[in-house]
DSSP file (Angstrom, degrees, kcal/mol; ACC not computed):
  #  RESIDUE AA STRUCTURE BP1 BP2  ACC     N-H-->O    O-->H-N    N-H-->O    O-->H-N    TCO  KAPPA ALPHA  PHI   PSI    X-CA   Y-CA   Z-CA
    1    1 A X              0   0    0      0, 0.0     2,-0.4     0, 0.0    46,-0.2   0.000 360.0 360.0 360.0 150.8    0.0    0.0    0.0
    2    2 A X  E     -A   46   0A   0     44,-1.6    44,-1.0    73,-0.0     2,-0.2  -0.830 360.0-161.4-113.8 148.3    0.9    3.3   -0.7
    3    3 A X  E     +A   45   0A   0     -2,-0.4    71,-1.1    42,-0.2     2,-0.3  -0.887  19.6 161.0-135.6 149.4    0.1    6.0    2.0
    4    4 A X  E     -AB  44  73A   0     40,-0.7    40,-1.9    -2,-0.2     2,-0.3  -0.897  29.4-127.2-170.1 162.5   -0.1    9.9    1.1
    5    5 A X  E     -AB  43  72A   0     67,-1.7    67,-2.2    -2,-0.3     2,-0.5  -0.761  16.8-173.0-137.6 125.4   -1.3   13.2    2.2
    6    6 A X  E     -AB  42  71A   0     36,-1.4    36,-4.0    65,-0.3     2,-0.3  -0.865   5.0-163.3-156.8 120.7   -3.3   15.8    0.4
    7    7 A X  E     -AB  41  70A   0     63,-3.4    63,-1.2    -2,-0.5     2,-0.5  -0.521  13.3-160.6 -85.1 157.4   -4.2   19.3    1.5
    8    8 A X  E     -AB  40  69A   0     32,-3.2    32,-3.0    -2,-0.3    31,-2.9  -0.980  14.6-151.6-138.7 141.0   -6.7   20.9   -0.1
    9    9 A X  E     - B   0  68A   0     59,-1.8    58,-3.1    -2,-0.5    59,-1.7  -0.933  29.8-165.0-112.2 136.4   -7.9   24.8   -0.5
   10   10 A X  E     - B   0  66A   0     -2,-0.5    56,-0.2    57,-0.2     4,-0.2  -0.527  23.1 -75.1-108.9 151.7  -11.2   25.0   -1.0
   11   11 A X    >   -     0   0    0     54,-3.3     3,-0.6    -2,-0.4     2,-0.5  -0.026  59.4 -90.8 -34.6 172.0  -13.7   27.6   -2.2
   12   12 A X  T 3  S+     0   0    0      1,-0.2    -1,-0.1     2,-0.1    -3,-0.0  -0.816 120.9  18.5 -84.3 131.4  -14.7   30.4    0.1
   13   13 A X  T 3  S+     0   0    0     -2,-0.5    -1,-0.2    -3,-0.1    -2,-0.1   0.651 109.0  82.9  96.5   0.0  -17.6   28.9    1.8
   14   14 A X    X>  +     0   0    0     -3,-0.6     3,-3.1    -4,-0.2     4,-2.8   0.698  44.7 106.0-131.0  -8.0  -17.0   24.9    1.0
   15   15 A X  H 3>>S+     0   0    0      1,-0.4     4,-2.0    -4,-0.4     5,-0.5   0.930  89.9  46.7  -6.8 -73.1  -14.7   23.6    3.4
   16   16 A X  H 3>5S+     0   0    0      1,-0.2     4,-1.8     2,-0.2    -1,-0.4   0.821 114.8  48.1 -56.7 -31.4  -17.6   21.9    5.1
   17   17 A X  H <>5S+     0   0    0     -3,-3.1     4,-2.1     2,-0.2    -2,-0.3   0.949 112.9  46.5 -89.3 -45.1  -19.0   20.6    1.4
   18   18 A X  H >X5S+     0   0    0     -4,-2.8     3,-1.1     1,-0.2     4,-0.9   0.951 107.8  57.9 -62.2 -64.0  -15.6   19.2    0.2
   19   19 A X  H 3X5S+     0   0    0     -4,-2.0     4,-2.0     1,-0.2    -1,-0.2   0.830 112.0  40.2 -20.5 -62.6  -15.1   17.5    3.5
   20   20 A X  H 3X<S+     0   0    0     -4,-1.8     4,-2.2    -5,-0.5     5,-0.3   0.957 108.2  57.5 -66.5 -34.5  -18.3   15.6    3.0
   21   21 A X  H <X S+     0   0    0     -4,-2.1     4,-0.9    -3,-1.1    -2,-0.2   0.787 110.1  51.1 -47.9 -43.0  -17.8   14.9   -0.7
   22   22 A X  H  <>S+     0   0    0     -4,-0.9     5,-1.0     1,-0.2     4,-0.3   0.893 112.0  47.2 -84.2 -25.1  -14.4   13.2    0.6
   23   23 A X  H  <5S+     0   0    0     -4,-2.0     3,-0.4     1,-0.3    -2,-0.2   0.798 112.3  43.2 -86.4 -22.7  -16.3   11.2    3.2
   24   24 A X  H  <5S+     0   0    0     -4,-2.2    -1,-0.3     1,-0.2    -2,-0.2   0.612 108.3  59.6 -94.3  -7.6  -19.0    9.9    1.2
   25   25 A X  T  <5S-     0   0    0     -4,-0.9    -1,-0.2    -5,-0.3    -2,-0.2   0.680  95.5-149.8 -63.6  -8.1  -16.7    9.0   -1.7
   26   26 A X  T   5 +     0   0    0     -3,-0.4    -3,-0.1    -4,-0.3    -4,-0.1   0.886  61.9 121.4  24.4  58.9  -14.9    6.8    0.8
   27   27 A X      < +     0   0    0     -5,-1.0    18,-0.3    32,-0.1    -4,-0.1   0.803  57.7  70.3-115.0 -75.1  -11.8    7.2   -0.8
   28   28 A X        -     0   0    0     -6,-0.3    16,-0.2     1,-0.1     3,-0.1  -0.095  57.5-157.8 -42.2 139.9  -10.0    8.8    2.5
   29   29 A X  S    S+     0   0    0     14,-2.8     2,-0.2     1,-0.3    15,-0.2   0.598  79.3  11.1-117.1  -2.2   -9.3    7.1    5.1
   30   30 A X  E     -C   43   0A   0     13,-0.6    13,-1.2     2,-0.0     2,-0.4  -0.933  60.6-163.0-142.2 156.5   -9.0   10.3    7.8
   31   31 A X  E     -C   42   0A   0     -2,-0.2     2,-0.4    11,-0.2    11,-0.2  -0.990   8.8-177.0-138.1 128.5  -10.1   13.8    7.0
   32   32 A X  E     -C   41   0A   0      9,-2.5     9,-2.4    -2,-0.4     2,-0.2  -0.970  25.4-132.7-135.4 110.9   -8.8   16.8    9.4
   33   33 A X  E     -C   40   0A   0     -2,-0.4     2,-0.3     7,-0.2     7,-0.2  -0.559  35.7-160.0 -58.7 144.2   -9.9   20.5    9.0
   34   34 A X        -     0   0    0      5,-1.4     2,-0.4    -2,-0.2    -1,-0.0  -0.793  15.5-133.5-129.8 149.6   -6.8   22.3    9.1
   35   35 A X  S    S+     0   0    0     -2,-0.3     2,-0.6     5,-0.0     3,-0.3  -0.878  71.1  38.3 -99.4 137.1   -5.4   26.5    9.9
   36   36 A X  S    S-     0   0    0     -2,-0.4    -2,-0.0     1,-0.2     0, 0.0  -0.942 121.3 -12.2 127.8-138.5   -2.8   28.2    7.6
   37   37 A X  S    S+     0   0    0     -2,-0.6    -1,-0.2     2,-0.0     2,-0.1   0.974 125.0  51.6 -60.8 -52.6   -2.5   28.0    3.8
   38   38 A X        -     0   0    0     -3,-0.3   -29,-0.2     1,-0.1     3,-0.1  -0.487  59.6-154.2-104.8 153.4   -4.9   25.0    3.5
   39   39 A X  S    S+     0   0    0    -31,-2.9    -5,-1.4     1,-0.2     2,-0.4   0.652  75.5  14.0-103.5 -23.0   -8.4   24.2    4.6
   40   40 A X  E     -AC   8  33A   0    -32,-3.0   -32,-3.2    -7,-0.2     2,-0.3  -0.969  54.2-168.3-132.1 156.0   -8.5   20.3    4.8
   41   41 A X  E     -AC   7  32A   0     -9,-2.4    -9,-2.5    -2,-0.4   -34,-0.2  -0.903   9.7-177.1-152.8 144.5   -6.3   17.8    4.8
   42   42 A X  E     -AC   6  31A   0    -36,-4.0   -36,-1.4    -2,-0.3     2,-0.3  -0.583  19.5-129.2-112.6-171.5   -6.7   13.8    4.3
   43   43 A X  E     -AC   5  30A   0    -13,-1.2   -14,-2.8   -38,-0.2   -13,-0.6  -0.992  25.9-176.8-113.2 109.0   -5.0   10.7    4.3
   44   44 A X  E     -A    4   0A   0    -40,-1.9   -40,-0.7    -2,-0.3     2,-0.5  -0.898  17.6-154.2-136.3 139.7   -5.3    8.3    1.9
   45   45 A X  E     +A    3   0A   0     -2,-0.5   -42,-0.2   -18,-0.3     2,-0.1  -0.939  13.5 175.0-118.4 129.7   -4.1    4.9    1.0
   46   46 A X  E     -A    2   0A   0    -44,-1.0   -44,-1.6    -2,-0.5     2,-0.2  -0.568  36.2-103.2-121.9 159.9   -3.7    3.3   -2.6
   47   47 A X    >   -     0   0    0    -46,-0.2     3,-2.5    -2,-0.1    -1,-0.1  -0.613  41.1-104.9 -88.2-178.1   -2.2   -0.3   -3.6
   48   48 A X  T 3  S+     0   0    0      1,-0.3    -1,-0.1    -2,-0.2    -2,-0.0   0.645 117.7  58.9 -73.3  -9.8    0.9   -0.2   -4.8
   49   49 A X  T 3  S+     0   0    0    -47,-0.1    -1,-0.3     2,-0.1     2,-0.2   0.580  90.1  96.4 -89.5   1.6    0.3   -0.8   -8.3
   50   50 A X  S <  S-     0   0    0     -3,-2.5     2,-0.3     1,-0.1    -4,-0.1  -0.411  74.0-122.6 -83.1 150.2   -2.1    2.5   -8.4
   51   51 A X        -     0   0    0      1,-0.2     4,-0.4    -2,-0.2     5,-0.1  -0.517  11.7-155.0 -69.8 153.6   -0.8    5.8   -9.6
   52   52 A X  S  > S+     0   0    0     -2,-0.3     4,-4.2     2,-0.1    -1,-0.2   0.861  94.5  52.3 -64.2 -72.9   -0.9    8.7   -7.4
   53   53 A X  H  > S+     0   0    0      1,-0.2     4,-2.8     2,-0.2     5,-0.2   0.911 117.0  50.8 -47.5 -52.2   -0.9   11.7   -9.7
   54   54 A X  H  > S+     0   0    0      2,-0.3     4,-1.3     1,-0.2     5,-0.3   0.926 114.9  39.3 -62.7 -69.3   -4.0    9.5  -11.4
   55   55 A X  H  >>S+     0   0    0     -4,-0.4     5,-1.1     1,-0.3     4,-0.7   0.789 116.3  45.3 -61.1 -41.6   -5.8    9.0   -8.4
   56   56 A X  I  X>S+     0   0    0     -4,-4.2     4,-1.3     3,-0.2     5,-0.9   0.981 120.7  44.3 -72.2 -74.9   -5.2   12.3   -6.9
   57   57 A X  I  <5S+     0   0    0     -4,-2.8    -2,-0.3     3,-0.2    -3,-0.2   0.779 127.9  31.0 -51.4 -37.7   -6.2   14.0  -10.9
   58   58 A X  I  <5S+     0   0    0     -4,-1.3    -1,-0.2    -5,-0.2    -3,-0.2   0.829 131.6  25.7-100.8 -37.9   -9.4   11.4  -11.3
   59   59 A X  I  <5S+     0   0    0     -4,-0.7    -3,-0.2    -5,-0.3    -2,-0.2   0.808 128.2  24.3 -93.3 -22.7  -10.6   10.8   -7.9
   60   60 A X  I  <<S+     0   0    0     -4,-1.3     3,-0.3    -5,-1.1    -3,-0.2   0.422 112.6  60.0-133.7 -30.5   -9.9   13.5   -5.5
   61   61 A X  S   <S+     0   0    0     -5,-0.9    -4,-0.1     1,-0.2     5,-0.1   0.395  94.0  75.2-123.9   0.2   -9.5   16.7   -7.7
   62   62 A X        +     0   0    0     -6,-0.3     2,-0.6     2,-0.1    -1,-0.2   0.397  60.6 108.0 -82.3  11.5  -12.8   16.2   -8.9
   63   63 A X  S >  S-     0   0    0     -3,-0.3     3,-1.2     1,-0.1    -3,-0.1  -0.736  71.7-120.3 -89.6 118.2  -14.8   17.2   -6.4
   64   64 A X  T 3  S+     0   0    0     -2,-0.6    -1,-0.1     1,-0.2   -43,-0.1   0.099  98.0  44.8 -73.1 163.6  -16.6   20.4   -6.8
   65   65 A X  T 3  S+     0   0    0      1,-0.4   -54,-3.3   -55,-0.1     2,-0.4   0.470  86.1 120.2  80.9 -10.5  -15.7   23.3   -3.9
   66   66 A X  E <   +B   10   0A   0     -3,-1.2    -1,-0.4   -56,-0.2   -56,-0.2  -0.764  35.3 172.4 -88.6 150.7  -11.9   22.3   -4.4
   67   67 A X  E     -     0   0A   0    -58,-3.1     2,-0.3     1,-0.7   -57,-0.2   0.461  62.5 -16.8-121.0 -27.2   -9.6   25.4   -5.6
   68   68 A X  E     -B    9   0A   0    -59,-1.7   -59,-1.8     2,-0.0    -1,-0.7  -0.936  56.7-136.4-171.6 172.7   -6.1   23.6   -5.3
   69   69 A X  E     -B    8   0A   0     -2,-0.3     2,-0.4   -61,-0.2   -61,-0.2  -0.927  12.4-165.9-155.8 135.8   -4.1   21.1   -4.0
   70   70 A X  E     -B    7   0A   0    -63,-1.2   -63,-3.4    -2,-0.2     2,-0.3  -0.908  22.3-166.0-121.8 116.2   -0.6   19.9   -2.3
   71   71 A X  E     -B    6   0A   0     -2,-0.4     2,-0.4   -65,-0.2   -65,-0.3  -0.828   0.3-164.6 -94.7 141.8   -0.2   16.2   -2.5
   72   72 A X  E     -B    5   0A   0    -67,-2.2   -67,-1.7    -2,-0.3     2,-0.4  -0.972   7.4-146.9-123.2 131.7    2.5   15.0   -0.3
   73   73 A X  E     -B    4   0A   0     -2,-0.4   -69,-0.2   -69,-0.2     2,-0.2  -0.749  13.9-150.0 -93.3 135.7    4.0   11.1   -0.9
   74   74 A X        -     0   0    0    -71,-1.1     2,-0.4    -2,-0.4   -71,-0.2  -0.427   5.5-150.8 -82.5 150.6    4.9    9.6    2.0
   75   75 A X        -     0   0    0     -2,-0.2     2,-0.6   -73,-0.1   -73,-0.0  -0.996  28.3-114.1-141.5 131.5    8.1    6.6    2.3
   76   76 A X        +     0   0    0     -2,-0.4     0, 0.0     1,-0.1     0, 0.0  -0.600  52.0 156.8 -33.3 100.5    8.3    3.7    4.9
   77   77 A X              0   0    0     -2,-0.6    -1,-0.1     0, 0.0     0, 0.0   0.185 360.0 360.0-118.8  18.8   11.4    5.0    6.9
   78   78 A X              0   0    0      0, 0.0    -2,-0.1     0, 0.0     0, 0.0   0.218 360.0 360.0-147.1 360.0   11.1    3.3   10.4
């Protein structure tokens, strides 16, 4: 499995919408409203034969009420 991180900034006014959009997609497997640059950020885990960039461009960055997004990939290192 592949594990990674994606913040999202969201419309003014959708924070609350996106957040649900991620949770009934069940695609995330935690979702944390966040302060600073970004308004959410999840967690998500893919298998290892999945793309990211695809997953992240087909599943995730479709979801109306997003305005950008900072994916970050994560590596086993303990």
């Amino acid at each position: 499995m592949k594990t990674f991180f994606v913040q999202f900034k969201c419309e003014l006014g959708k924070a609350y919408d996106v957040a649900s959009a991620l949770a009934d997609a069940e695609i995330a497997s935690e979702i944390y409203s966040t302060a600073g640059h970004y308004d959410l950020m999840a967690k998500f885990y893919i298998d290892d034969d999945q793309d990211v960039g695809h997953f992240v461009n087909e599943k995730v960055q479709v979801i109306p009420g997003i305005k950008d997004t900072f994916t970050t990939v994560t590596f086993r290192a303990f």
